[in-house]
GUZA-938240 format. One line per field, with one value per atom (N, C-alpha, C): residue number from 1; x, y, z. Coordinates in steps of 0.05 Angstrom, whole numbers, plus 5000, padded with zeros to 4 digits. Layout:
BEGIN
nr <- (NUM_...)
x <- (X_...)
y <- (Y_...)
z <- (Z_...)
//
This chain:
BEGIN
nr <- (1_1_1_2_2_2_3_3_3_4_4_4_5_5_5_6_6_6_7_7_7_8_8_8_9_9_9_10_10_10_11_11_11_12_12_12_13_13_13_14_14_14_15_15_15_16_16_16_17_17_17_18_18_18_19_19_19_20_20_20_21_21_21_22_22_22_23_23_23_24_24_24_25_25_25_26_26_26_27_27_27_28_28_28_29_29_29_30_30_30_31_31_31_32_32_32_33_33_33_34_34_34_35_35_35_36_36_36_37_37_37_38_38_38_39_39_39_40_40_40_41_41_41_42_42_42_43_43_43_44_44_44_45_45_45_46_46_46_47_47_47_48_48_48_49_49_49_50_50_50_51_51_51_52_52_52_53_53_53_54_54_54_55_55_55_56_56_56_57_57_57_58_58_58_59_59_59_60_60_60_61_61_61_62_62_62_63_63_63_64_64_64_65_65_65_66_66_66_67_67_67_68_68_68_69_69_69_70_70_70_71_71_71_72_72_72_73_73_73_74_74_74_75_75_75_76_76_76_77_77_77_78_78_78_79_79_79_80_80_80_81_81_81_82_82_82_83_83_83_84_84_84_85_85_85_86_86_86_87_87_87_88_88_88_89_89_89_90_90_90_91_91_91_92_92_92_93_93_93_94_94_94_95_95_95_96_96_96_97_97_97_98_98_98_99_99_99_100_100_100_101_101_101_102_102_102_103_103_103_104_104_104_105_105_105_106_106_106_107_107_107_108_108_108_109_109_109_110_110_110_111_111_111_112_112_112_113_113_113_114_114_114_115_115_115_116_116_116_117_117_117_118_118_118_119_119_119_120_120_120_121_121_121_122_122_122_123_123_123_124_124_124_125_125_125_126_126_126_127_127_127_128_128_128_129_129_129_130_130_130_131_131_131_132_132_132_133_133_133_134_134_134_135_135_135_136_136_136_137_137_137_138_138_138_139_139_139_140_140_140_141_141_141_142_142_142_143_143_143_144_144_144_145_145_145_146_146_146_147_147_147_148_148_148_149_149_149_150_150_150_151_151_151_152_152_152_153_153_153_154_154_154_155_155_155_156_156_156_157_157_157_158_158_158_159_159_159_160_160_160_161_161_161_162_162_162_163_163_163_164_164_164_165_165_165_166_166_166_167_167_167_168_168_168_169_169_169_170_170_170_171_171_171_172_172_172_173_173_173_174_174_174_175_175_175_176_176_176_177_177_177_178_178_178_179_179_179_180_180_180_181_181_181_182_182_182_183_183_183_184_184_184_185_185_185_186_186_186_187_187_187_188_188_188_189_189_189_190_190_190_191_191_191_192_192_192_193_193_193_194_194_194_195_195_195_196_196_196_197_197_197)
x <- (9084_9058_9041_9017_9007_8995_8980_8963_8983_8977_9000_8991_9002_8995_9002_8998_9008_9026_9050_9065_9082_9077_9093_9114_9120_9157_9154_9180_9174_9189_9171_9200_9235_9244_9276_9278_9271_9293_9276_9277_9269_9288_9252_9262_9291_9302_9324_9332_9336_9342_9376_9368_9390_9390_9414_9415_9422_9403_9406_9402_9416_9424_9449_9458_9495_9493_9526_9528_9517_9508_9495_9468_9461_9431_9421_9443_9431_9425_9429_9427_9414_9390_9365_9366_9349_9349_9319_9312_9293_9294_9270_9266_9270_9288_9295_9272_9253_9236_9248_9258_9263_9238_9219_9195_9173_9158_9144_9114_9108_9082_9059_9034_9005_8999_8999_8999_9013_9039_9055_9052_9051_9040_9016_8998_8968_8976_8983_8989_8997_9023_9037_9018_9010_8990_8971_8957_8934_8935_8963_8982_8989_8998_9017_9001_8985_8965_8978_8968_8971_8996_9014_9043_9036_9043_9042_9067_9086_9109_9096_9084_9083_9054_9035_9006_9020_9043_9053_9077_9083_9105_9080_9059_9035_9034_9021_9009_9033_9055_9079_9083_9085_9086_9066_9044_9021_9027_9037_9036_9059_9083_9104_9089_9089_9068_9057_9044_9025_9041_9059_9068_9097_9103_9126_9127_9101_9103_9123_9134_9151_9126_9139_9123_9123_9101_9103_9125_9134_9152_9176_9184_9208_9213_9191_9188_9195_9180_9185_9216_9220_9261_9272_9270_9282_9283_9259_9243_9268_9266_9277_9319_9332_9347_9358_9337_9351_9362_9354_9354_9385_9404_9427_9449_9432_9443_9427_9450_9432_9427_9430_9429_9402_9390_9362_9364_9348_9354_9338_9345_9346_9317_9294_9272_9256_9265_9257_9265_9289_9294_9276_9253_9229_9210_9208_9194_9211_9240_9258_9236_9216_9213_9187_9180_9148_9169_9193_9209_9223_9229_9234_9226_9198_9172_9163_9165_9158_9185_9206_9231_9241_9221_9211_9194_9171_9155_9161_9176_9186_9201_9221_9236_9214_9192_9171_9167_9157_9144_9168_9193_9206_9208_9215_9206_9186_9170_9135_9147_9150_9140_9169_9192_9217_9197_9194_9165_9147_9138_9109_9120_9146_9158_9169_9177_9198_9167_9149_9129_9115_9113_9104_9112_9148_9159_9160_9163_9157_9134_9106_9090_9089_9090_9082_9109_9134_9153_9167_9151_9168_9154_9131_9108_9091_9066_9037_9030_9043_9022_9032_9055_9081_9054_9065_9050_9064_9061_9079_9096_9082_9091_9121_9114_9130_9163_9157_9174_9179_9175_9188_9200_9201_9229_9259_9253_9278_9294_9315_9350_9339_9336_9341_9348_9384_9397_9379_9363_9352_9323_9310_9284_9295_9316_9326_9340_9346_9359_9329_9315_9286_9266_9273_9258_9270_9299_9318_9309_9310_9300_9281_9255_9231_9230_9250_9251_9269_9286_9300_9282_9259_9245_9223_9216_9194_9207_9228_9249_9248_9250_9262_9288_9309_9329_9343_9366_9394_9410_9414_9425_9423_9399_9395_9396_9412_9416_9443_9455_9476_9496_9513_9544_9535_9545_9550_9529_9504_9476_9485_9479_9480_9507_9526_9547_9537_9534_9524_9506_9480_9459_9473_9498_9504_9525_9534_9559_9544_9512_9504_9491_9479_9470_9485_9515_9541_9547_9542_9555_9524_9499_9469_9486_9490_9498_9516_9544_9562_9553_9539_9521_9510_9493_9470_9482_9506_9524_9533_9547_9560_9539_9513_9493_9476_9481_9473_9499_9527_9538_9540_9537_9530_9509_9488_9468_9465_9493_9489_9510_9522_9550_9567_9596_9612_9613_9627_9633_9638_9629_9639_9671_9689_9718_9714_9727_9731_9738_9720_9735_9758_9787_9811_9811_9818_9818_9846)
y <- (1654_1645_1639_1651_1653_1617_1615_1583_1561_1546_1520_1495_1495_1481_1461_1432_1410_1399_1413_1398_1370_1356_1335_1339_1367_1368_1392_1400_1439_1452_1481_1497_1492_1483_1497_1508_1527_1557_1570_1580_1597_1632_1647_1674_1689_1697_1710_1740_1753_1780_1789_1809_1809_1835_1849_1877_1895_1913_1919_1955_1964_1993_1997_2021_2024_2048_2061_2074_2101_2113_2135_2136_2112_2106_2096_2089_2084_2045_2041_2004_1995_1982_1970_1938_1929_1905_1897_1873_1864_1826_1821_1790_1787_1759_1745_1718_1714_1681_1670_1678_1666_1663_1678_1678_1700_1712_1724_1723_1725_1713_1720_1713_1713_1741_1753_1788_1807_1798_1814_1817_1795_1784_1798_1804_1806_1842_1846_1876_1893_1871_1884_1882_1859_1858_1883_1884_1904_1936_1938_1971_1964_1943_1944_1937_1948_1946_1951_1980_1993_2008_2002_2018_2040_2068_2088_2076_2070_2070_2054_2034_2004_2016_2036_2039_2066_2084_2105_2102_2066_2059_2047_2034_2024_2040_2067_2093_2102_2107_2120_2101_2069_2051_2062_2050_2063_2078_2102_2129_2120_2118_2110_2090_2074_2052_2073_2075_2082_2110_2124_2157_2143_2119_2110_2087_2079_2057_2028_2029_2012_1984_1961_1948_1949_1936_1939_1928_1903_1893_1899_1913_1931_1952_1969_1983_1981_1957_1950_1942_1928_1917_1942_1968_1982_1999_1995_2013_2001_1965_1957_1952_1959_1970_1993_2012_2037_2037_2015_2019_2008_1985_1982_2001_2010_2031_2060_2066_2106_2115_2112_2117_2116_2122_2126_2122_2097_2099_2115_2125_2148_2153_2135_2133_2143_2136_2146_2172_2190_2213_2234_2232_2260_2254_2217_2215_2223_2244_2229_2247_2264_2275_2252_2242_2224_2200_2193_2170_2185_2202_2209_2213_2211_2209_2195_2166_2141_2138_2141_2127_2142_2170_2183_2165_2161_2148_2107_2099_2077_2080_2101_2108_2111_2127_2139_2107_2083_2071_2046_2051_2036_2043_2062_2080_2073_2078_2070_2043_2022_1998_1989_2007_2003_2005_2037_2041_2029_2011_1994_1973_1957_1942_1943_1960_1975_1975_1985_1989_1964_1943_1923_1905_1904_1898_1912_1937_1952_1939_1953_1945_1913_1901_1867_1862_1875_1859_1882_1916_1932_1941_1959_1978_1978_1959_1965_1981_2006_2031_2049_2039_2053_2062_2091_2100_2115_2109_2117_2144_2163_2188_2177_2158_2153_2148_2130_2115_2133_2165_2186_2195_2188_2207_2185_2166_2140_2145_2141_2156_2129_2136_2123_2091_2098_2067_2052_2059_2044_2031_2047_2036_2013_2013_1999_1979_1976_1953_1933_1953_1943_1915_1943_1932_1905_1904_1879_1862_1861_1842_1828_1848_1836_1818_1830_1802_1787_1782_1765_1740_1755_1728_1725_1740_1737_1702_1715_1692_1669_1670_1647_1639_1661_1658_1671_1655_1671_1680_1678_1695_1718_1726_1755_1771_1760_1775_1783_1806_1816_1783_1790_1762_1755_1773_1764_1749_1755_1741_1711_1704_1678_1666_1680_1660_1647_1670_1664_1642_1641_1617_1596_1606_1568_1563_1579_1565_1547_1554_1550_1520_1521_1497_1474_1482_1468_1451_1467_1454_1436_1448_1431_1405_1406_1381_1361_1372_1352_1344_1356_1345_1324_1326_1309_1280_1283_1268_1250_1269_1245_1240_1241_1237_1213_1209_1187_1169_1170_1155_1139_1159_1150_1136_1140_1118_1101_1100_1068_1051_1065_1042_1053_1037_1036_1007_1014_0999_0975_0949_0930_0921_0903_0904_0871_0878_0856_0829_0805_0779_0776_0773_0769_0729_0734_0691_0677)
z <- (9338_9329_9354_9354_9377_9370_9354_9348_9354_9369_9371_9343_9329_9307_9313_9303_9313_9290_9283_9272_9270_9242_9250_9245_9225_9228_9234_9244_9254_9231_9238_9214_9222_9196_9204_9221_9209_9217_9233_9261_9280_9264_9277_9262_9282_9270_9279_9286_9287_9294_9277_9245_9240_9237_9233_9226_9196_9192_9173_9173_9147_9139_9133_9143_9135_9155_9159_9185_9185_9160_9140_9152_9148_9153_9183_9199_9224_9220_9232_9229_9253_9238_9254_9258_9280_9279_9270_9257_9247_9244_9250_9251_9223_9207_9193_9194_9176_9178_9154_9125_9117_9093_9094_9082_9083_9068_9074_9095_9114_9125_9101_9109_9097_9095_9121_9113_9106_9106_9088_9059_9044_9017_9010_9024_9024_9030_9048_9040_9023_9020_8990_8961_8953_8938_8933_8954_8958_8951_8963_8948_8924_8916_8890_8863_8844_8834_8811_8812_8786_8785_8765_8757_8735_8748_8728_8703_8708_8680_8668_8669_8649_8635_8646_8636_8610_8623_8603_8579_8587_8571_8541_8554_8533_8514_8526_8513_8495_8504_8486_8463_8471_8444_8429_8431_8419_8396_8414_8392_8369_8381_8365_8335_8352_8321_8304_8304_8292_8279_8290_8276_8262_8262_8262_8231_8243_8227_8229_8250_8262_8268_8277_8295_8322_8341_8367_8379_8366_8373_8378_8352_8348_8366_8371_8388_8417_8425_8449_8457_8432_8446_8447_8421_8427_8459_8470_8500_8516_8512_8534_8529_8510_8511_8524_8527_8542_8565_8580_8601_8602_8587_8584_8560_8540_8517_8513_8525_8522_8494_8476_8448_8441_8430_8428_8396_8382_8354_8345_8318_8298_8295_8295_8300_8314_8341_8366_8382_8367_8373_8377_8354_8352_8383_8387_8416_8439_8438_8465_8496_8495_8509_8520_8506_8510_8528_8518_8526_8559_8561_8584_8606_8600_8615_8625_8613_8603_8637_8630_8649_8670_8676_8705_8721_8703_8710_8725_8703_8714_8746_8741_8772_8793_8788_8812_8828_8789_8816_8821_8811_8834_8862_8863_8892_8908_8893_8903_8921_8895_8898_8940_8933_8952_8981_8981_8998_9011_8994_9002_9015_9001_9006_9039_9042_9070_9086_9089_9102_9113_9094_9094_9126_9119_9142_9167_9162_9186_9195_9187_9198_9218_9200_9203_9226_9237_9249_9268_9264_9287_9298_9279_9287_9279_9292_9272_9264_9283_9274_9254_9253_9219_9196_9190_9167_9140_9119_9097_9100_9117_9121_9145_9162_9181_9170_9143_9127_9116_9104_9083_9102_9132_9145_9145_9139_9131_9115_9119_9100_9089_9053_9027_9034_9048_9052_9077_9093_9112_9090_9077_9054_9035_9026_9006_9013_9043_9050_9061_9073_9076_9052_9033_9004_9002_8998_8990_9011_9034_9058_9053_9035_9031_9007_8995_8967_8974_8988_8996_9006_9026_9044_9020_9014_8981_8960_8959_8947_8959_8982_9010_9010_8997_8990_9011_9028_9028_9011_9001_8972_8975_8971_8962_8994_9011_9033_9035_9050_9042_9061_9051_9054_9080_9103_9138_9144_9135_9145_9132_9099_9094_9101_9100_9108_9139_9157_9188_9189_9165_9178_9158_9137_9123_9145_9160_9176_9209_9205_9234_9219_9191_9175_9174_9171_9169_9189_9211_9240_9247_9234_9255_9239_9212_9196_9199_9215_9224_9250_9278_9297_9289_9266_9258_9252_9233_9233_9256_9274_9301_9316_9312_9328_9314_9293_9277_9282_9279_9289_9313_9334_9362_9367_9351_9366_9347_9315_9306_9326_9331_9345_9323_9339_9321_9300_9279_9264_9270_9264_9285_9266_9285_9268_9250_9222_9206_9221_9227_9233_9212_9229_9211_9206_9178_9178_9175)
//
């Protein structure tokens, strides 16, 4: 941070340098904050607008209703079933090509959205000058460990980071904590000893 802010408490956690991909993909290093900054958020935002699946999942309900006579409702649990039960009820068979469409479409913009995601960090933490075309030469597993990174600090969660990382910053949390401990001991004193009567 270039601005010296005058904090009265500081951040935790200083950003870190962790590594991410698999041996497929080549394994990069990238700053860890723990959060998303102001322009990352604001970038992603700005790309992430409009979803082709959710505007073609509308339109396909739509039709269904109305040729079906079903409700929207009905409709809709059935939509969001597929995605855990392949079975397509007896109903929805004459739409399976409108429905296949519908869950191309959903895939594109997960993609999309992995993409924007992966780019986001690039930009903001390797290469300003990273451009989407730069990011379509990236093996799949380097984008997608990207994406996950970004919702991880989106989150502000260790959790959603793969094991070695959170175990690494709870085992470094662990030890600031027992420090903190004998350091609060040490400058109460010791215990003073029971007068025996």
């Amino acid at each position: 941070m270039s601005i010296p802010l005058p904090f009265v408490i500081q951040p935790k956690r200083k950003p870190e340098k962790i590594k991410i991909g698999t041996e497929e993909s080549g394994i990069i290093e990238i700053l860890r904050y723990g959060y998303l900054t102001t322009g990352e958020k604001g970038a992603f935002q700005q790309v992430e607008t409009n979803k082709e699946g959710s505007a073609k999942m509308r339109e396909v309900v739509d039709i269904i209703v109305k040729e079906s006579g079903r409700s929207q409702k009905e409709v809709l649990a059935d939509f969001t079933r597929l995605g855990t039960d392949k079975s397509l009820p007896e109903y929805l068979e004459a739409f399976a090509v409108e429905i296949t469409e519908v869950l191309k479409s959903f895939d594109r913009d997960s993609t999309h959205t992995a993409l924007v995601k992966a780019l986001c960090l690039v930009i903001s933490r390797i290469d300003a000058e990273a451009t989407l075309d730069d990011l379509l030469e990236f093996h799949p597993d380097l984008i997608n460990a990207l994406a996950e990174l970004f919702d991880a600090e989106e989150a502000r969660s260790l959790a959603a980071l793969p094991s070695e990382y959170s175990d690494k910053v709870q085992q470094e949390e662990e030890t600031n904590s027992v420090k903190a401990a004998a350091t609060r001991q040490i400058k109460g004193g010791k215990p003073k000893a029971q007068a025996q009567s």
